[in-house]
DSSP file (Angstrom, degrees, kcal/mol; ACC not computed):
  #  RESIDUE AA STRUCTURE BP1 BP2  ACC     N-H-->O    O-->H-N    N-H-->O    O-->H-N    TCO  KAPPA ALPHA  PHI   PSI    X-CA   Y-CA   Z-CA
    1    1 A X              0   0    0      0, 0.0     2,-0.7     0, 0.0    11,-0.1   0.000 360.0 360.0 360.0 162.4    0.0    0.0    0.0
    2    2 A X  E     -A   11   0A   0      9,-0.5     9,-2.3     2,-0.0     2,-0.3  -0.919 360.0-163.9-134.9  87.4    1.0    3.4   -0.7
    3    3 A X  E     -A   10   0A   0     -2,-0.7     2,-0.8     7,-0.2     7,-0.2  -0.538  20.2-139.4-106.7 163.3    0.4    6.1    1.7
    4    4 A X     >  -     0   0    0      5,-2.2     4,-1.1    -2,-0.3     5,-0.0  -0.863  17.8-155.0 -88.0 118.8    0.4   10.0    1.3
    5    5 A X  T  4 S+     0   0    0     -2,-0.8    -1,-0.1     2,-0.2    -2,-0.0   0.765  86.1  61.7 -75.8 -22.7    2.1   10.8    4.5
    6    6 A X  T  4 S+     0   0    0      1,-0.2    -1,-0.1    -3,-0.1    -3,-0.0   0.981 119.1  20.5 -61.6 -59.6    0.3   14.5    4.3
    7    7 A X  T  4 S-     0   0    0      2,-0.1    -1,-0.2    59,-0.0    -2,-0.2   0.432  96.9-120.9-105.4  -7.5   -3.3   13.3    4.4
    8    8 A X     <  +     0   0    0     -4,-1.1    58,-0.2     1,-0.3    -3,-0.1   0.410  57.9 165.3 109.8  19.8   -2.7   10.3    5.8
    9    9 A X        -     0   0    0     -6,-0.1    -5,-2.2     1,-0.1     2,-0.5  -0.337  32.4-140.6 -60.5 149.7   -4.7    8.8    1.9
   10   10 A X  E     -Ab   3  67A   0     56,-0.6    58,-1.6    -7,-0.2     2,-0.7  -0.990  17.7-150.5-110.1 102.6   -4.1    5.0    1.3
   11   11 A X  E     -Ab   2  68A   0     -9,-2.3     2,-1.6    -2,-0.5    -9,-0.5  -0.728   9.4-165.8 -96.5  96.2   -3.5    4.5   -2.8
   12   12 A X  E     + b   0  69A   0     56,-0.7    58,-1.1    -2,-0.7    -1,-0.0  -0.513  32.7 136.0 -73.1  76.7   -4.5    1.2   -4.3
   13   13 A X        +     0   0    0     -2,-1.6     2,-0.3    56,-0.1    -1,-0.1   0.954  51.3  48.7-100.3 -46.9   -3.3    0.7   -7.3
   14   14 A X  S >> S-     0   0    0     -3,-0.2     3,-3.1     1,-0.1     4,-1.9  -0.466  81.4-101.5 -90.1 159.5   -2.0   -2.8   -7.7
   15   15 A X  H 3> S+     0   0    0      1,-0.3     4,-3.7    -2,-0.3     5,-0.2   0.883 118.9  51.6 -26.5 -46.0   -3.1   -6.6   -7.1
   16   16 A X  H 34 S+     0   0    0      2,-0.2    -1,-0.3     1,-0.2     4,-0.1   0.745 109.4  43.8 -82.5 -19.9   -1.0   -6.5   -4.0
   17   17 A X  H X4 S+     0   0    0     -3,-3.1     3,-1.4     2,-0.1     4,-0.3   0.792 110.2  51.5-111.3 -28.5   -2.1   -3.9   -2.7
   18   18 A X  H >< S+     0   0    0     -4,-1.9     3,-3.5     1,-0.2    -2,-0.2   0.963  98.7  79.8 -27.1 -51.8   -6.0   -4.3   -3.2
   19   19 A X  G ><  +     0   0    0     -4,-3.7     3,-2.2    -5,-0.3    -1,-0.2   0.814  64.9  77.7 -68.8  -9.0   -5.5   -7.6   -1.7
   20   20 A X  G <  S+     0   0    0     -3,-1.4    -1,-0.3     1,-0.2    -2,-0.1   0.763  99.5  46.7 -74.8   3.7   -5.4   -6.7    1.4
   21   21 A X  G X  S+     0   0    0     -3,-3.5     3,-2.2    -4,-0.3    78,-0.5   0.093  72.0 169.0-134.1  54.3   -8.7   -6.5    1.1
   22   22 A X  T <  S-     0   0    0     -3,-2.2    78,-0.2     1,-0.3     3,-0.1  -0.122  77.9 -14.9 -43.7 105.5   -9.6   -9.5   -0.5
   23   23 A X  T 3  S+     0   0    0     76,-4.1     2,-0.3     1,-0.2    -1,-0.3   0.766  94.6 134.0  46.2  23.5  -13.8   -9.8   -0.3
   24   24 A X    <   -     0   0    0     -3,-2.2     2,-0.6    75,-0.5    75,-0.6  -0.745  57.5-127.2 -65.9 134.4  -13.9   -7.2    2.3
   25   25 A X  E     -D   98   0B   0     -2,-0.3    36,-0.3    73,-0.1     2,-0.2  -0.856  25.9-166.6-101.2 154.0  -16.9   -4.7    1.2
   26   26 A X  E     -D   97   0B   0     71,-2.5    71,-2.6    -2,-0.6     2,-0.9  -0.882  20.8-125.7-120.4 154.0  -16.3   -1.4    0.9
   27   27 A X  E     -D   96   0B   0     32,-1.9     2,-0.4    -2,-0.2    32,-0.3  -0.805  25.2-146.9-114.3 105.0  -18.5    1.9    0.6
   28   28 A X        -     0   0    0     67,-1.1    67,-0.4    -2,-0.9    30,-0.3  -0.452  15.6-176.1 -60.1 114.5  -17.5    4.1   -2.5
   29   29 A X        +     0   0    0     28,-3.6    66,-0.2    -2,-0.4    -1,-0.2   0.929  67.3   3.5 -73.5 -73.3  -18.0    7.9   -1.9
   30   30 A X        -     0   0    0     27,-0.8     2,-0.5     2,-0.0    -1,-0.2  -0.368  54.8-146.8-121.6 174.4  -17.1    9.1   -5.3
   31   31 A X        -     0   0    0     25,-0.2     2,-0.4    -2,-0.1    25,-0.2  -0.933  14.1-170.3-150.3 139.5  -16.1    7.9   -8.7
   32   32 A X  E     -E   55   0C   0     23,-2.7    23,-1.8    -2,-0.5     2,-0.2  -0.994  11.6-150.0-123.7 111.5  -13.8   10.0  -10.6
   33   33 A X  E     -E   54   0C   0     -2,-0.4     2,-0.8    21,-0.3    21,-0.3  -0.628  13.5-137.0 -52.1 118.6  -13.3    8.9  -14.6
   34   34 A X  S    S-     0   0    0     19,-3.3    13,-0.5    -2,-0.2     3,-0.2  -0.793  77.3 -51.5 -92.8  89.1   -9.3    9.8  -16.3
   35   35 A X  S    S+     0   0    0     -2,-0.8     2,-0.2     1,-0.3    -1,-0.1   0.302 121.6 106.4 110.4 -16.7  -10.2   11.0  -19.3
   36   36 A X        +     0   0    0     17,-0.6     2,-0.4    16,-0.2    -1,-0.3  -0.267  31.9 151.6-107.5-156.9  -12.4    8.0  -20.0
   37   37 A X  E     -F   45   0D   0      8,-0.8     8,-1.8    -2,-0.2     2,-0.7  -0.972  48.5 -86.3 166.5 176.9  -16.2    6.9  -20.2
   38   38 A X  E     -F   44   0D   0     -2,-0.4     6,-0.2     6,-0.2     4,-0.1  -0.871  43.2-142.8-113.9 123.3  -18.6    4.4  -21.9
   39   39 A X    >   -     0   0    0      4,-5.0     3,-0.6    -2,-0.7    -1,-0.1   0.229  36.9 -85.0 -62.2-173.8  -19.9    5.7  -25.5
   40   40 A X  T 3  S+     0   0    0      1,-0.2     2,-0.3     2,-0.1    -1,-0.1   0.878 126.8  63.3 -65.3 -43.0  -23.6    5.0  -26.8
   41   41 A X  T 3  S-     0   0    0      1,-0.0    -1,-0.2     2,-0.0    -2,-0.1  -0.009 121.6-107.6 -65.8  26.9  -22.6    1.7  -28.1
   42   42 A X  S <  S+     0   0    0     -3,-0.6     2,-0.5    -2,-0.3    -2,-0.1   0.935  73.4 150.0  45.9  48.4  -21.8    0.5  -24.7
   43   43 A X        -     0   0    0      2,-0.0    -4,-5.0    35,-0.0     2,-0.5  -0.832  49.4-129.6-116.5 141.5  -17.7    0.8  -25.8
   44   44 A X  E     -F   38   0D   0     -2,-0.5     2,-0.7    -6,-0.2    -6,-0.2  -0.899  30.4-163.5 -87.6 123.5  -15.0    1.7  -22.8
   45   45 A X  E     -F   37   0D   0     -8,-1.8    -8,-0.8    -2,-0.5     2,-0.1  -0.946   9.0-172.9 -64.8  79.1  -13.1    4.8  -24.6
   46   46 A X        -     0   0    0     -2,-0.7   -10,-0.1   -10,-0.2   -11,-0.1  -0.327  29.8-133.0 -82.7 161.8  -10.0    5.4  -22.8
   47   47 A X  S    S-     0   0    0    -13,-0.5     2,-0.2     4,-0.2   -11,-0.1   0.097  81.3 -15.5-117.0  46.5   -7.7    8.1  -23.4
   48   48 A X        -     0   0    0      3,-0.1    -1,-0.2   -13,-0.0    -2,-0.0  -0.820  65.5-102.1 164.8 179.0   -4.6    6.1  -23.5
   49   49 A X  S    S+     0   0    0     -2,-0.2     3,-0.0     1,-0.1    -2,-0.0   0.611 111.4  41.1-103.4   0.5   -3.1    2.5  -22.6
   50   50 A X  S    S+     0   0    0      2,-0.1     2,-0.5     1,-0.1    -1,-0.1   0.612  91.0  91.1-116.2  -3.0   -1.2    3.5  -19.2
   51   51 A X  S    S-     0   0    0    -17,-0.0    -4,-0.2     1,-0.0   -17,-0.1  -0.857  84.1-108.4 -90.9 113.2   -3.5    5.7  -17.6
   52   52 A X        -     0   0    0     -2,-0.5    20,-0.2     1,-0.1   -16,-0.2  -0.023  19.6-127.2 -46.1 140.1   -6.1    4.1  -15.1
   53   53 A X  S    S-     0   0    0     18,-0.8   -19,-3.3   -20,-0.1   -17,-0.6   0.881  79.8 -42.2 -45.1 -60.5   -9.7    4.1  -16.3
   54   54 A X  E     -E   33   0C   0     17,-1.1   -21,-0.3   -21,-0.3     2,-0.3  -0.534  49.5-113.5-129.0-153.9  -10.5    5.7  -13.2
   55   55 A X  E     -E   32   0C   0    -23,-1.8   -23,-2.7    -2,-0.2     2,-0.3  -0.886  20.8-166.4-149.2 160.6  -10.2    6.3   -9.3
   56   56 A X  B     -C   69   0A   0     13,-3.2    13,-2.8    -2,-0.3     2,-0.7  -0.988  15.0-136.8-142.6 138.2  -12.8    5.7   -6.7
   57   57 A X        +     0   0    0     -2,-0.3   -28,-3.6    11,-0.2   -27,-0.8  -0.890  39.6 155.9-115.9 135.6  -12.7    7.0   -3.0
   58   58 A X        -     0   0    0     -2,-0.7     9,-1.5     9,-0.4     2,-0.3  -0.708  34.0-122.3-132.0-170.5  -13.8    4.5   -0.5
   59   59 A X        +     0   0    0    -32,-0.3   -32,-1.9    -2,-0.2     6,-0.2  -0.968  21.1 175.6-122.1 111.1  -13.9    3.1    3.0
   60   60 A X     >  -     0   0    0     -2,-0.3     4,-1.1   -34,-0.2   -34,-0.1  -0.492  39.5-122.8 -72.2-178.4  -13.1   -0.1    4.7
   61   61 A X  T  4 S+     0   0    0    -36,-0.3   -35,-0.1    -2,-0.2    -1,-0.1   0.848 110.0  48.4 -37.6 -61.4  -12.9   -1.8    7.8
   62   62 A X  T  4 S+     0   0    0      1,-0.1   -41,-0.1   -42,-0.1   -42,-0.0   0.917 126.3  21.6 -33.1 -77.9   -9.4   -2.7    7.4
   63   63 A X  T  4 S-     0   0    0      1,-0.2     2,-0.2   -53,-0.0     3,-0.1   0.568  98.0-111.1-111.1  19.8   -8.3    0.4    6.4
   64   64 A X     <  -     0   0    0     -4,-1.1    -1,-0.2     1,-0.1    -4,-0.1  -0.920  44.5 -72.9 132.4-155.9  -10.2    3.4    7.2
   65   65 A X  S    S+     0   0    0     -2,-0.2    -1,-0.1    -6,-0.2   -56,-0.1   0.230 109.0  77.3-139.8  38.2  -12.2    5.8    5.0
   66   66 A X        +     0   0    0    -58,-0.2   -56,-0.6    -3,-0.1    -7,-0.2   0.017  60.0 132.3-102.9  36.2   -9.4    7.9    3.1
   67   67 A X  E     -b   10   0A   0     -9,-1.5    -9,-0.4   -58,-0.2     2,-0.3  -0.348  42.5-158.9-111.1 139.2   -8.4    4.9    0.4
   68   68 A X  E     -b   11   0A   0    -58,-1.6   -56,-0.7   -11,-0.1     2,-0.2  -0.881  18.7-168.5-132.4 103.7   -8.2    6.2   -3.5
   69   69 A X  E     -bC  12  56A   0    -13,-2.8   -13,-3.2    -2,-0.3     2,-0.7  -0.670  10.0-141.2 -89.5 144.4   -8.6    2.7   -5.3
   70   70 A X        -     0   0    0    -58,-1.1     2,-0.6   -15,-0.3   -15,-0.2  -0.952   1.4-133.0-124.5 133.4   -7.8    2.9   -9.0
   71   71 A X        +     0   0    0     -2,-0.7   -17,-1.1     1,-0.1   -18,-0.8  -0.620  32.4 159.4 -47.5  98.3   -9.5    1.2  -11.9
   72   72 A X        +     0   0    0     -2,-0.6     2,-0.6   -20,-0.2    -1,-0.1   0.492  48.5  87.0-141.2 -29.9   -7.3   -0.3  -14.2
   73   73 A X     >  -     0   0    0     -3,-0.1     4,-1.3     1,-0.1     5,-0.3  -0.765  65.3-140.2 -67.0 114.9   -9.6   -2.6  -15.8
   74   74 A X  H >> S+     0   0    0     -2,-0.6     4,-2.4     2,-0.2     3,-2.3   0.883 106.0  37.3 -44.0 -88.6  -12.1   -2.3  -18.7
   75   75 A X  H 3> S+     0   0    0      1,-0.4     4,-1.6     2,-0.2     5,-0.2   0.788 118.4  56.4 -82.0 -40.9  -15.4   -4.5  -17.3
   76   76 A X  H 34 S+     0   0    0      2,-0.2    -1,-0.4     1,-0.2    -2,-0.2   0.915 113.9  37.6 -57.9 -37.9  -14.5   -2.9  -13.5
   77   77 A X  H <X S+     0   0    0     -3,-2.3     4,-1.2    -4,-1.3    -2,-0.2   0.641 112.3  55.5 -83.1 -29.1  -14.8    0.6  -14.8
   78   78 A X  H  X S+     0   0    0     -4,-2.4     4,-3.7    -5,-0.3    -2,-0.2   0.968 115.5  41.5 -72.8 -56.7  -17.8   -0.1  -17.2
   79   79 A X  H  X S+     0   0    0     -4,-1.6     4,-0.9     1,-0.2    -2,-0.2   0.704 111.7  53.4 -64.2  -6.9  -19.8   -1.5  -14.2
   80   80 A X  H  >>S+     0   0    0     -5,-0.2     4,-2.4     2,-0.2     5,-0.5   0.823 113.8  41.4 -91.5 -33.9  -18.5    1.3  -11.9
   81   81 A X  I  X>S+     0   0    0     -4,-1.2     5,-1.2     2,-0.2     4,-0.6   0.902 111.6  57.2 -63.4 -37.0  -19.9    3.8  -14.7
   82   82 A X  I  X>S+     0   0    0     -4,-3.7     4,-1.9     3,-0.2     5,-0.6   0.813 113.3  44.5 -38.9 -87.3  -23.2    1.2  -14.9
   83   83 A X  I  <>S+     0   0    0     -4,-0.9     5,-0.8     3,-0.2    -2,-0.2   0.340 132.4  13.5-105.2 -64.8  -23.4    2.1  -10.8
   84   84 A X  I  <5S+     0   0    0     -4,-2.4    -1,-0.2     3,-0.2    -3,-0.2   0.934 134.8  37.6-101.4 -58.2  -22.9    6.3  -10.7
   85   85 A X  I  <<S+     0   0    0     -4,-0.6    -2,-0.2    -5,-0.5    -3,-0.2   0.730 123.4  27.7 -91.4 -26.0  -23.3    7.2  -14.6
   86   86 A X  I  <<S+     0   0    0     -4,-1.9    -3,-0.2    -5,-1.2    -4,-0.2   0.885 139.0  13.4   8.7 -92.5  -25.9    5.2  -16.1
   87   87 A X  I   <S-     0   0    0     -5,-0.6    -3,-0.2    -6,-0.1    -4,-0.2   0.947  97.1-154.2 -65.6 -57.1  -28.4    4.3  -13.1
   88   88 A X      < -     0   0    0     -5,-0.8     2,-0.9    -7,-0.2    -4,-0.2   0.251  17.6 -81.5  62.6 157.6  -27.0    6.7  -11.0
   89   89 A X        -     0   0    0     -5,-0.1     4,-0.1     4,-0.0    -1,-0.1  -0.673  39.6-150.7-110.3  95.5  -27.0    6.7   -7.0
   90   90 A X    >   -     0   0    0     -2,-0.9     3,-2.1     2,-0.1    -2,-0.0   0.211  32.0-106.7 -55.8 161.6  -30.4    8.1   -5.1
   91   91 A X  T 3  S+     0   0    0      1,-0.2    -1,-0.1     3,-0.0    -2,-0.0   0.931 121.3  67.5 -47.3 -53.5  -30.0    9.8   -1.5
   92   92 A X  T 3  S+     0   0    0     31,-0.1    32,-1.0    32,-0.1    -1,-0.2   0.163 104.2  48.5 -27.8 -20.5  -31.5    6.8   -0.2
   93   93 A X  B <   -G  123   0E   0     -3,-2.1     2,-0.3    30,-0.4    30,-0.2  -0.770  48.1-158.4-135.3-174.3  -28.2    4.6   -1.2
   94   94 A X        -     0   0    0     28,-1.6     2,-0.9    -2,-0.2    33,-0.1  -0.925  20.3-118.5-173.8 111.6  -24.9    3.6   -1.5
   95   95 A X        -     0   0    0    -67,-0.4   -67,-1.1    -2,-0.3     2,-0.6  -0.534  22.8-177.8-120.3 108.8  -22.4    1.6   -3.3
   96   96 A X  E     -D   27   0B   0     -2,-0.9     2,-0.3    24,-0.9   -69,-0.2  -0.435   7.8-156.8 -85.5 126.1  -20.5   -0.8   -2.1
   97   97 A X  E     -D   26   0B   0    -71,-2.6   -71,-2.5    -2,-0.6     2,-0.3  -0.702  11.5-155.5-107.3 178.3  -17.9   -2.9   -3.6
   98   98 A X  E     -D   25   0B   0     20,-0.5    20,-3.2    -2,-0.3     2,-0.4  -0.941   6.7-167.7-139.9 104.8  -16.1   -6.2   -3.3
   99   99 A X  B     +H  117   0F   0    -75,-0.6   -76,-4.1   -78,-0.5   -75,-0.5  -0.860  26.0 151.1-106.5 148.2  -12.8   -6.6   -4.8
  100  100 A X        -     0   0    0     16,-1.9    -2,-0.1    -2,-0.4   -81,-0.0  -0.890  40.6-176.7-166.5 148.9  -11.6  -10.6   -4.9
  101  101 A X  S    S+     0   0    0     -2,-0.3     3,-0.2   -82,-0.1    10,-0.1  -0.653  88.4  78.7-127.4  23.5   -9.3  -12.9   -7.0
  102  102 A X  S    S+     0   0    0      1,-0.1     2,-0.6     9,-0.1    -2,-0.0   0.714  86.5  52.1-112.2 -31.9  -10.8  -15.6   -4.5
  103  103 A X        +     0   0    0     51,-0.0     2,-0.5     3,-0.0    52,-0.5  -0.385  68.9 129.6-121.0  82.2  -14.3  -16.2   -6.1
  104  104 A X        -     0   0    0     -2,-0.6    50,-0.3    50,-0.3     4,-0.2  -0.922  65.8 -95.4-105.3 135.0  -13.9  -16.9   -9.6
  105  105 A X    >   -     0   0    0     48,-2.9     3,-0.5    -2,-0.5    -1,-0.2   0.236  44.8-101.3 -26.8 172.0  -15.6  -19.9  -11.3
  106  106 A X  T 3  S+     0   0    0      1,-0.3    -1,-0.2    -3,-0.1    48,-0.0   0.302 116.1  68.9-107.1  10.3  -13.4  -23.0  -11.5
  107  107 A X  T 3  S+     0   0    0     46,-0.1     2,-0.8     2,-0.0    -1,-0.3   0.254  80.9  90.9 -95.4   3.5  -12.5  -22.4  -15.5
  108  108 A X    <   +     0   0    0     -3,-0.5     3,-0.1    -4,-0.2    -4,-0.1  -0.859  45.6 165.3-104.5 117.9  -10.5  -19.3  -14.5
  109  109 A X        +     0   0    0     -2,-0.8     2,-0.4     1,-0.2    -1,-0.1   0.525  61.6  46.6-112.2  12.7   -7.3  -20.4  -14.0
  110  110 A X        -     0   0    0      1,-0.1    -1,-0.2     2,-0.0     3,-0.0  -0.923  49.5-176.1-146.4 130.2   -5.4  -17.0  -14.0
  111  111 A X    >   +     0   0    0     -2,-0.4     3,-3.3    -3,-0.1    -1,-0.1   0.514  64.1  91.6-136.3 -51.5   -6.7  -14.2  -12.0
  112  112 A X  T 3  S+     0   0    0      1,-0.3     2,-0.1   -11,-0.1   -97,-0.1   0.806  96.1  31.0 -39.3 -67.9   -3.8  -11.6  -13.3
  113  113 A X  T 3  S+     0   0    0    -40,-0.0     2,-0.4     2,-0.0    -1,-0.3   0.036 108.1  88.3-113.1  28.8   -5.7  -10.1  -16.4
  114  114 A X  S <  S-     0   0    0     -3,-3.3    -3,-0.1    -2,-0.1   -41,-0.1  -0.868  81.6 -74.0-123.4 168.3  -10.0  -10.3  -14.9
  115  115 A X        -     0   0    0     -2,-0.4    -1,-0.1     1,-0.1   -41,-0.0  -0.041  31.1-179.4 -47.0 145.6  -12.3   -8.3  -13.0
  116  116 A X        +     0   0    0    -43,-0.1   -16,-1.9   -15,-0.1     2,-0.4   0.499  50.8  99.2-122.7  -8.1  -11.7   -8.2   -9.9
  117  117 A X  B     -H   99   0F   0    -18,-0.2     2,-0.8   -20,-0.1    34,-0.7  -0.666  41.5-169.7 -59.9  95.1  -15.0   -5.6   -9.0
  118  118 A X  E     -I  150   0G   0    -20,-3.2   -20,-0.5    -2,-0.4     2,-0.3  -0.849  23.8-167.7 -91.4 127.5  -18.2   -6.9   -7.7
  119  119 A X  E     +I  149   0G   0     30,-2.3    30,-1.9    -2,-0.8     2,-0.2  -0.826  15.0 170.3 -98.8 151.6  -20.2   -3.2   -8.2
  120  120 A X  E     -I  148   0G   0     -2,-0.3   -24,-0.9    28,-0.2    28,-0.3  -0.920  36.3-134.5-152.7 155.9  -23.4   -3.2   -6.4
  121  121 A X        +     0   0    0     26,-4.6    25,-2.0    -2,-0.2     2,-0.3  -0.613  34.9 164.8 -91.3 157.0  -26.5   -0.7   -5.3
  122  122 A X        -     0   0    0     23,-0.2   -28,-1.6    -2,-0.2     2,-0.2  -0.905  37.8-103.7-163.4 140.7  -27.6   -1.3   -1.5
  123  123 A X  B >   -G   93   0E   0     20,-0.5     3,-0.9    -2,-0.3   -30,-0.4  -0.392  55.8 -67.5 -57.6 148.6  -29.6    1.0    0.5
  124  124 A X  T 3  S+     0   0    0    -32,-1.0   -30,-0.1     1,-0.3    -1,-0.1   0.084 118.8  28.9 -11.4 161.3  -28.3    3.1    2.9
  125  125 A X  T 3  S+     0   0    0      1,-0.1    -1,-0.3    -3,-0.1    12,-0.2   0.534  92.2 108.4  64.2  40.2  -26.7    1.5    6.3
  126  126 A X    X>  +     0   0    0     -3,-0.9     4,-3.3   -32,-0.1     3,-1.1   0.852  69.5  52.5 -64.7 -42.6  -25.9   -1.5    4.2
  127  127 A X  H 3> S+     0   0    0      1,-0.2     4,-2.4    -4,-0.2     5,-0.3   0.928 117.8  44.1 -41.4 -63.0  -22.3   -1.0    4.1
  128  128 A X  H 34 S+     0   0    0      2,-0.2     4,-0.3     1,-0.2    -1,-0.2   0.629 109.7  51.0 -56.0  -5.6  -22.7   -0.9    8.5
  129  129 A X  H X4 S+     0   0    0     -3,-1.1     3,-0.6     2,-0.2    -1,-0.2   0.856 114.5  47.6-101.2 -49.8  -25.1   -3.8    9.0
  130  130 A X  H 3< S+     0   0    0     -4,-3.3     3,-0.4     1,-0.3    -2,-0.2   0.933 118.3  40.6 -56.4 -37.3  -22.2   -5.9    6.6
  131  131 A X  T 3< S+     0   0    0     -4,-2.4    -1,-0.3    -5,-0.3     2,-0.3   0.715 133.6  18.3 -84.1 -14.8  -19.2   -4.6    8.7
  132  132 A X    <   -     0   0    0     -3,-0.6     3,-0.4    -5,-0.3    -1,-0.3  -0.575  65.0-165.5-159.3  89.5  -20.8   -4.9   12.1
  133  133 A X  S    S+     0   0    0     -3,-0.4    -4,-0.1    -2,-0.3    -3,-0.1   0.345  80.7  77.1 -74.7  24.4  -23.9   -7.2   12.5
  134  134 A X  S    S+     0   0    0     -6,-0.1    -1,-0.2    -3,-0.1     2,-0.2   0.872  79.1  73.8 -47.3 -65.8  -24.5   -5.7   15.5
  135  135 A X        -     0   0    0     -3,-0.4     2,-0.4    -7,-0.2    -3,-0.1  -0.265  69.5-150.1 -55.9 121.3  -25.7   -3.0   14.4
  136  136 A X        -     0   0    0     -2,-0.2     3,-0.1    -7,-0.0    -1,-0.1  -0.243   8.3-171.0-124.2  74.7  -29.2   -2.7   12.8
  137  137 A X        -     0   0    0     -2,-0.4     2,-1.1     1,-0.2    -8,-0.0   0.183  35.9-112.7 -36.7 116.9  -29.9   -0.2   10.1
  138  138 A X        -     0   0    0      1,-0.1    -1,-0.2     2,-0.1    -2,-0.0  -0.628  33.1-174.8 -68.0 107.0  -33.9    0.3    9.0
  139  139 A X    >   -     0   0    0     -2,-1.1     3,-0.6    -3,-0.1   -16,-0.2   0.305  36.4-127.4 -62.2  -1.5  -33.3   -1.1    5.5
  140  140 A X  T 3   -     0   0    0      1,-0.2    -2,-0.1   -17,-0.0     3,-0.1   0.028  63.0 -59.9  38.4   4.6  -37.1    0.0    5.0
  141  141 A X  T 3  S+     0   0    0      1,-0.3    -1,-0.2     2,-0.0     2,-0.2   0.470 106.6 140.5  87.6   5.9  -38.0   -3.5    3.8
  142  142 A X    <   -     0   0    0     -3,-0.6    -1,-0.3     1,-0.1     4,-0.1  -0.618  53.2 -92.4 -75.7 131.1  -35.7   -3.0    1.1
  143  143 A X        -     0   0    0     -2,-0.2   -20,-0.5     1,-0.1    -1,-0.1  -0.269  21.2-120.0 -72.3 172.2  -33.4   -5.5   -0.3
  144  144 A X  S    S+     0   0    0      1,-0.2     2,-0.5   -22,-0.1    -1,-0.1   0.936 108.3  16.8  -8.9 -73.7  -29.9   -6.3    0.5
  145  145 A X        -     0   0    0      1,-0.2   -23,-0.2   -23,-0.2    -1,-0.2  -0.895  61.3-178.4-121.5 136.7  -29.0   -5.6   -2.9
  146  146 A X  S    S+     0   0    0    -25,-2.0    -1,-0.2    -2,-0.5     2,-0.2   0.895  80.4   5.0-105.6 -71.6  -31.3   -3.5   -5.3
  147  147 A X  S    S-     0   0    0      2,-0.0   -26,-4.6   -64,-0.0    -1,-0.5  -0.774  72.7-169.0-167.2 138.8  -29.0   -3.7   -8.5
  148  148 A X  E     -I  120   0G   0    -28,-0.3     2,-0.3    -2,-0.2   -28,-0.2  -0.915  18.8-159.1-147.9 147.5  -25.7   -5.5   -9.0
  149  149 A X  E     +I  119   0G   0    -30,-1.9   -30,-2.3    -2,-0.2     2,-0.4  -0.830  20.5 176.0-130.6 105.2  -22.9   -5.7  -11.4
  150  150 A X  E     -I  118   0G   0     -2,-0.3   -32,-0.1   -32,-0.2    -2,-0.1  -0.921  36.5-115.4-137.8 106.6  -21.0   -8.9  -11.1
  151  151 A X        -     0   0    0    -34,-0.7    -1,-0.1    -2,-0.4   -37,-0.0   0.009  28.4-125.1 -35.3 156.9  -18.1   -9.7  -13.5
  152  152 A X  S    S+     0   0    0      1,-0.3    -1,-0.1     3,-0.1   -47,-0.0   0.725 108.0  67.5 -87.4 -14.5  -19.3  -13.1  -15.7
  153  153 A X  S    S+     0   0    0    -49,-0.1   -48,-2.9   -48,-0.1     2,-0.8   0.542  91.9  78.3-106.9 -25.8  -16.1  -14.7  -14.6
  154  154 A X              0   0    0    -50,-0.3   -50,-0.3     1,-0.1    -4,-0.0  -0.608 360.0 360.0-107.4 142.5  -17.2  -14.9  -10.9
  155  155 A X              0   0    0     -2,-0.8    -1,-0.1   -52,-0.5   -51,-0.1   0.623 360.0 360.0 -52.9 360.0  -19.4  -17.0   -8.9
């Protein structure tokens, strides 16, 4: 991991350091696009081949809430774009992810080059009730998960 000693930010950029929170969820504040987006033909447009798709600032459990995770994947950044630019995210919710190289179907035998994103919509206090089931957040009768975007590659 990569910290900013100034702001005290935790920068995810690679496998290794994402894993340390391997199928931990996390609650996405923002989603910031570099210079790319998803066209009318549902096509990822990037504006180069070394620059990260995006960034997203979250929170975990593990490590706080000042983490700036970057995107570096096509099908993680198209579903994060589904999530904020496309559907968009009502007052009422929140969007949690799940990054893993632990639950992929048993025909993926290399991890290195697939999604690693599960994107999903969740009402409000989901993100607390999943990190501490103590706690019990009025869901209103709502589901867990209202809308998900779950690479094809994972179970």
């Amino acid at each position: 991991m990569n910290s900013n000693k100034q702001n005290n930010e935790i920068v995810l950029w690679k496998d290794k350091e994402w894993g340390v929170i391997d199928a931990d969820p996390c609650r996405v504040f923002s989603f910031h696009p570099l210079g790319s987006l998803v066209d009318i033909n549902d096509q990822v447009i990037s504006m180069d081949k070394t620059t990260p798709y995006a960034s997203i600032h979250l929170e975990c459990k593990k490590l706080g809430n000042n983490i700036t995770g970057y995107i570096t994947h096509k099908v993680d950044f198209k579903n994060l774009w589904a999530a904020f630019k496309t559907r968009g995210v009502k007052e009422d919710e929140e969007v949690l992810v799940f990054w893993t190289k632990k639950h992929y179907k048993k025909f993926v035998f290399s991890s290195i080059f697939m999604p690693k994103l599960w994107v999903m919509i969740c009402p409000k206090g989901a993100y607390n009730l999943l990190i501490n089931p103590d706690v019990k957040p009025n869901l209103c009768g709502k589901p867990m998960i209202i809308v998900d975007w779950k690479p094809e590659v994972m179970d």
